[in-house]
N, C-alpha and C positions, 0 to 999 in steps of 0.2 A: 885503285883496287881496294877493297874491304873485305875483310873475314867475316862480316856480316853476309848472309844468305841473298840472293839476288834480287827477292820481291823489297828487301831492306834498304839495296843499292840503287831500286830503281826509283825508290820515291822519293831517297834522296837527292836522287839529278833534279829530279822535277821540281823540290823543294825550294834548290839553290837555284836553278835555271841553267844549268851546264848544259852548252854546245856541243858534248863530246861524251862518251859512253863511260861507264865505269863498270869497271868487271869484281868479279867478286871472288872471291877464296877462303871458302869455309873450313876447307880442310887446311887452310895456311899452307902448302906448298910452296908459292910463293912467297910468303912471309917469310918463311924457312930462309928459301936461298937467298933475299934479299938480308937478312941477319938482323931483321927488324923485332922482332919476337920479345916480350917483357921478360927480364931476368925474373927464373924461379917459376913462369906461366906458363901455359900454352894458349898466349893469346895474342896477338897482334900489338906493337905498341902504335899509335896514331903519329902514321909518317905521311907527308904530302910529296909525292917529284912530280914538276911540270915538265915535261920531255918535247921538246920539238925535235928538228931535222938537225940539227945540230946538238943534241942529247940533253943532258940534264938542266935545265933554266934556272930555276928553283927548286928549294927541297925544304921540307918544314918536318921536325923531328920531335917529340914529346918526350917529357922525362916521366913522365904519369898515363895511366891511361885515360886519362879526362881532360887534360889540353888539348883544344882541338883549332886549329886556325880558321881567322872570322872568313867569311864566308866573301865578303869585298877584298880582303887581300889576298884570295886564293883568285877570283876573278882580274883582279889588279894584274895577278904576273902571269895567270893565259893570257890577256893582251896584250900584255907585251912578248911573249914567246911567241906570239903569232904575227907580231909583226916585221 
């Protein structure tokens, strides 16, 4: 999910090559409930969770909003959650 607008989230699928949809939330909503939000902001801090059938796999969490996880170890642990 991203706080970036959806034409935003969709070119990044296509960038990375992700097999899987990514939703977006501009009005942070979801940012909210998830308690992800930058101290002092109102903007999203850059969090990853890989979620299978058995919930949370991985989760990548930033202390900045400019760390961003490469792009082969976010693909690294969908294959493995999918397996």
């Amino acid at each position: 999910m991203s706080a970036d607008e959806v034409e935003a989230s969709v070119a990044y699928k296509a960038k990375a090559g992700l097999p899987f949809p990514l939703l977006s939330d501009p009005e942070l909503e979801a940012v909210k409930a998830w308690g992800v939000t930058m101290d002092g902001a109102d903007i999203a801090v850059p969090t990853v969770y890989i979620i299978n059938k058995s919930g949370i796999t991985w989760t990548f969490q930033s202390d900045t909003q400019f760390d961003r996880p490469m792009i082969k170890t976010m693909r690294q642990e969908v294959n493995k959650a999918l397996q």
